[in-house]
C-alpha positions as CSV (number, residue, x, y, z in Angstrom):
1,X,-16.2,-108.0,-27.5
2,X,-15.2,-111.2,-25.4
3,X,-11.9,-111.5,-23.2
4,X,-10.3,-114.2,-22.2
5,X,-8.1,-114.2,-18.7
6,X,-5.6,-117.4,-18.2
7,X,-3.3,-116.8,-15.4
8,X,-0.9,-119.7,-14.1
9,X,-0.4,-122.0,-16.7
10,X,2.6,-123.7,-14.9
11,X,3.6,-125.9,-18.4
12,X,0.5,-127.8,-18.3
13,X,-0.3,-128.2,-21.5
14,X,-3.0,-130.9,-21.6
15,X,-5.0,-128.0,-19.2
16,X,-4.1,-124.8,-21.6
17,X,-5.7,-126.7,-24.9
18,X,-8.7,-128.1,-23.0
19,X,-9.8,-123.9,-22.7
20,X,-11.5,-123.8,-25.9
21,X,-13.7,-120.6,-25.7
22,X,-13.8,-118.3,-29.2
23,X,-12.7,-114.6,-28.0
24,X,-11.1,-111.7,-29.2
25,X,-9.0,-110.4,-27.1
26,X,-6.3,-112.7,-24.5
27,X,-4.6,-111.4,-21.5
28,X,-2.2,-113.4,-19.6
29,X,-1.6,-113.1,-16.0
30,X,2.0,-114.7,-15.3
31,X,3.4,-118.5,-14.5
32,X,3.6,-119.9,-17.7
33,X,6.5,-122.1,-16.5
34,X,7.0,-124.5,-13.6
35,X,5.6,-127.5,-12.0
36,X,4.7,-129.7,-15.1
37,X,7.0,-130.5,-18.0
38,X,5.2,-129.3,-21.4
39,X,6.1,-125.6,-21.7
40,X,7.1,-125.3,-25.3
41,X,3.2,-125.8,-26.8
42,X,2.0,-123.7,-23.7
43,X,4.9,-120.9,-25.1
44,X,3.6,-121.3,-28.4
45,X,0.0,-120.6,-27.4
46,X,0.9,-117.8,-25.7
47,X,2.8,-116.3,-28.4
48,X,-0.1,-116.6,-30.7
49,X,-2.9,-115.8,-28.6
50,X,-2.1,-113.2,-26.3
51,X,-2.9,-109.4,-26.8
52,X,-1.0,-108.6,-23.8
53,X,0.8,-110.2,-20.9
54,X,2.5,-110.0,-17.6
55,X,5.7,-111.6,-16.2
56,X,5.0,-113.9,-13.1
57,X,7.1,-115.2,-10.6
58,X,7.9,-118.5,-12.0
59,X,8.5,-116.9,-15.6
60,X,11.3,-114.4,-14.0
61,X,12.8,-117.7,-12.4
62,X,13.2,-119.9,-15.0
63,X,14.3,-116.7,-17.8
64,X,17.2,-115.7,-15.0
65,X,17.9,-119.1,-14.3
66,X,17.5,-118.9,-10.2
67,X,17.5,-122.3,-8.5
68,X,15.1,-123.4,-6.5
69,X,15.6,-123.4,-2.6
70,X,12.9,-124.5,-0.9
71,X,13.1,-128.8,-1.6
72,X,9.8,-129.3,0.2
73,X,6.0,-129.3,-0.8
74,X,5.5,-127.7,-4.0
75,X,9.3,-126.4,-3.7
76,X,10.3,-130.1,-4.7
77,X,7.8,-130.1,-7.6
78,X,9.2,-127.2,-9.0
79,X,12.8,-128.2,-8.6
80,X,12.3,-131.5,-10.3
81,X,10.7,-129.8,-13.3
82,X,13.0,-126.3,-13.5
83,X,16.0,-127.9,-14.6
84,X,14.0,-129.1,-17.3
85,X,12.8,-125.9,-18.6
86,X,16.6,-124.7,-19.0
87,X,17.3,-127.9,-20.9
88,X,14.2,-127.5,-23.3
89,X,13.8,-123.9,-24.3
90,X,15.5,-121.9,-26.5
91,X,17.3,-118.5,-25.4
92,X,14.1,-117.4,-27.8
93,X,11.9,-118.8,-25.5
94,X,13.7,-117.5,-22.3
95,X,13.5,-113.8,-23.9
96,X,10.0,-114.0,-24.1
97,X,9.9,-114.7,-20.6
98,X,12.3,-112.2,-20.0
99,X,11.2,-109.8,-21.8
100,X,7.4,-110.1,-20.6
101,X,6.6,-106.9,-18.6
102,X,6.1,-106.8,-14.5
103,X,2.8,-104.5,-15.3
104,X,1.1,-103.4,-18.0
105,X,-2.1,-101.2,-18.8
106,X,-4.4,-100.9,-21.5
107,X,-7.8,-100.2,-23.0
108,X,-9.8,-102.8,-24.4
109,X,-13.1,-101.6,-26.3
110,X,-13.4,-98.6,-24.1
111,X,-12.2,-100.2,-20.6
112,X,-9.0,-99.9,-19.0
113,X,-7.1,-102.9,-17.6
114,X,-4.4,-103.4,-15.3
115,X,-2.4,-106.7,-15.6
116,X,0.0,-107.6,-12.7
117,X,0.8,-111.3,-11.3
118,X,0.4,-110.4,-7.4
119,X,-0.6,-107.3,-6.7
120,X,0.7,-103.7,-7.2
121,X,2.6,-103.3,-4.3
122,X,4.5,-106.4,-4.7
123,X,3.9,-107.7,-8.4
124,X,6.0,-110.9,-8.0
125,X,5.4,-112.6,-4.7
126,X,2.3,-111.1,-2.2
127,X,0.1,-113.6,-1.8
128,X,-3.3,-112.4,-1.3
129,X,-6.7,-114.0,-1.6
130,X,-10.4,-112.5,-1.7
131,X,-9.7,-110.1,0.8
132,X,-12.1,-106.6,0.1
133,X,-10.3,-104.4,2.3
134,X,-6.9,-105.1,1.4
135,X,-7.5,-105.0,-2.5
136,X,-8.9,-101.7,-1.8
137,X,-5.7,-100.5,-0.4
138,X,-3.6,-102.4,-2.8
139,X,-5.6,-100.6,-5.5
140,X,-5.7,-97.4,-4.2
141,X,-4.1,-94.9,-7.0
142,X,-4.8,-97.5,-10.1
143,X,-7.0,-95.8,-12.0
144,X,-8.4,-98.7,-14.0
145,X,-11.9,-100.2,-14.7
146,X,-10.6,-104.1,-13.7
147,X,-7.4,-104.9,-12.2
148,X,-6.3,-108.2,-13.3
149,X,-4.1,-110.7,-11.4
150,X,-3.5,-114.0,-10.6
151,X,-1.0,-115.5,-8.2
152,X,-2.8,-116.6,-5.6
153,X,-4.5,-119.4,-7.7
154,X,-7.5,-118.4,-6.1
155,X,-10.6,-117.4,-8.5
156,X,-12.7,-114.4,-7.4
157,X,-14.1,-111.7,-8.6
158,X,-13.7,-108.6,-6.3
159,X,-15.7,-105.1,-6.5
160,X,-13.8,-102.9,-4.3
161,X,-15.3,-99.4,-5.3
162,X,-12.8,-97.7,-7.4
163,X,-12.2,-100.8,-9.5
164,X,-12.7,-104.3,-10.1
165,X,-10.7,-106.9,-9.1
166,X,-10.6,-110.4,-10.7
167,X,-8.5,-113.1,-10.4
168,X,-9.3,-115.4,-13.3
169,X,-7.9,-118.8,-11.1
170,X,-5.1,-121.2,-12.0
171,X,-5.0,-123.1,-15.6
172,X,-2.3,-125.7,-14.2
173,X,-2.8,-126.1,-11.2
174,X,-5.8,-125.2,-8.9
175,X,-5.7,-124.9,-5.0
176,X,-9.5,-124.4,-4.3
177,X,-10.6,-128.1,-4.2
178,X,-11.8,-128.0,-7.4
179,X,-9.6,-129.6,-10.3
180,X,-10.6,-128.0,-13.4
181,X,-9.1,-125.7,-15.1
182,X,-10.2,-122.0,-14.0
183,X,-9.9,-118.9,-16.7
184,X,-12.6,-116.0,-16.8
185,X,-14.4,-114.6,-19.5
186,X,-15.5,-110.6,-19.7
187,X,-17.8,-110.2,-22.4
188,X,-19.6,-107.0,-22.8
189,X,-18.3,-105.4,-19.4
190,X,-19.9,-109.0,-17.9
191,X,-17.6,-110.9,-15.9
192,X,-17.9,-114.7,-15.4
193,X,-15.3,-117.3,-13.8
194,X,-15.6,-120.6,-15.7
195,X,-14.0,-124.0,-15.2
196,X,-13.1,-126.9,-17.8
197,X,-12.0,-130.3,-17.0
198,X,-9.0,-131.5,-18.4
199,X,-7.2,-134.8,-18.9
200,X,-5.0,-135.0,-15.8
201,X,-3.3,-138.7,-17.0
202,X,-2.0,-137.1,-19.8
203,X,-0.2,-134.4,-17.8
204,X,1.5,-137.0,-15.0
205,X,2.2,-139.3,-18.4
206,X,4.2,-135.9,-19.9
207,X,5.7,-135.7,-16.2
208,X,7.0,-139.6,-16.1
209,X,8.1,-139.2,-19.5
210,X,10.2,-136.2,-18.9
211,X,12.0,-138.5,-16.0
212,X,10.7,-136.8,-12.6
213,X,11.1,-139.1,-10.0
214,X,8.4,-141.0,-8.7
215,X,7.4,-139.2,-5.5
216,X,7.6,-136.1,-7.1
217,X,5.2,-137.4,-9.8
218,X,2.9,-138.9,-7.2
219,X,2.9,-135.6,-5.1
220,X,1.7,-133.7,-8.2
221,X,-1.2,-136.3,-9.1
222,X,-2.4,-136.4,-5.7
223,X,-2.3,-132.5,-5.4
224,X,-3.7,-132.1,-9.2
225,X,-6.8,-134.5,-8.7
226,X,-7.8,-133.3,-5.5
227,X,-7.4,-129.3,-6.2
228,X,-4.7,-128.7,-4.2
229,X,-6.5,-130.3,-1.2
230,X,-2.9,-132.5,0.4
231,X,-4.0,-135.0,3.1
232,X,-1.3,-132.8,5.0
233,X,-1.2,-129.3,4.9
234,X,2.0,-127.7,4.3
235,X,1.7,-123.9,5.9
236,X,4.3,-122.9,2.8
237,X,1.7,-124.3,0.3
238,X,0.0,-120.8,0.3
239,X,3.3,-119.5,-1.7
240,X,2.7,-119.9,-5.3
């Protein structure tokens, strides 16, 4: 039995199609939407592909239609492209979103999984990174073989006693220094982080397209090809 985890997605399609592993089971992590301007295939695939999935952050914005405040760092990115969204999916496509759960649990050839975006205290907006002691705590109660997130778009894979913790990176839009698109595999009960590179042209081309303006399309090239790595750190970065 092989799983596949995608997490993050963030309407980069070019990324999404570039993941071409065989498996036979798909679990999605949250963040379809945002940032880049191709969500419909990414939808699609999603719809198809998935065994089960988890509503992120980004997903519960764009399906309740909730503005964007923050107009700086990746704020700006995302309010460029949300409008966007609302023009381009169908009240279909916005149910699915809707409609995605906040948590979910299941078995999968005789291990148990539990899916949240964040974490289980906060399933929407905690950020938290590799962190052993505070995954313990966050985990505490979850009586699960793996606990599943993503979020943070941060890939590790975490033992923490009780259960596993692994968050499978970011599709869309990695933040590690590394520009590939990150997704894990669990094959057997074996759990391995992988990365694929991906045409990153063709996503700014989809963004230019779509009519983003041109520092907003320059801000997500420079962040895209250097991993999330900004000449100048923005302290607000961290919130995905």
């Amino acid at each position: 039995m092989k799983i596949l985890l995608v997490a993050d997605i963030h309407s980069n399609w070019p990324a999404l199609d570039a993941i071409q592993e065989r498996f036979d089971a798909c679990l999605f992590l949250g963040d379809l939407v945002d940032y880049a301007t191709d969500p419909e295939p990414c939808l699609q695939w999603m719809r198809t592909h998935a065994t089960a999935g988890v509503r992120g952050n980004h997903d519960h914005a764009v399906a309740q239609r909730i503005p964007v405040r923050k107009r700086t760092g990746l704020g700006l990115l995302a309010a460029a492209s949300r409008p966007l969204h609302w023009e381009r999916l169908s009240g279909t496509d916005l149910k699915y979103l809707a409609q995605l759960p906040v948590t979910r649990r299941l078995e999968i050839d005789g291990k148990r999984f539990f899916l949240v975006h964040a974490t289980p205290r906060d399933p929407f907006d905690e950020y938290l990174k590799e962190d052993e002691t505070t995954w313990a705590a966050r985990t505490e109660g979850v009586d699960s073989d793996f606990v599943c997130v993503g979020h943070s778009h941060q890939p590790f894979v975490l033992n923490v006693g009780h259960t596993t913790v692994i968050n499978p990176g970011i599709v869309g839009q990695p933040r590690d220094g590394d520009p590939r698109a990150a997704y894990c595999v669990i094959e057997n009960g074996e759990v391995s982080l992988r990365r694929v590179p991906y045409n990153i042209d063709l996503t700014i081309k989809h963004m230019r397209q779509s009519g983003l303006a041109e520092d907003v399309i320059a801000l997500a090239e420079h962040f895209m090809k250097t991993g999330g790595r900004l000449p100048q750190v923005d302290p607000e970065l961290g919130v995905a």
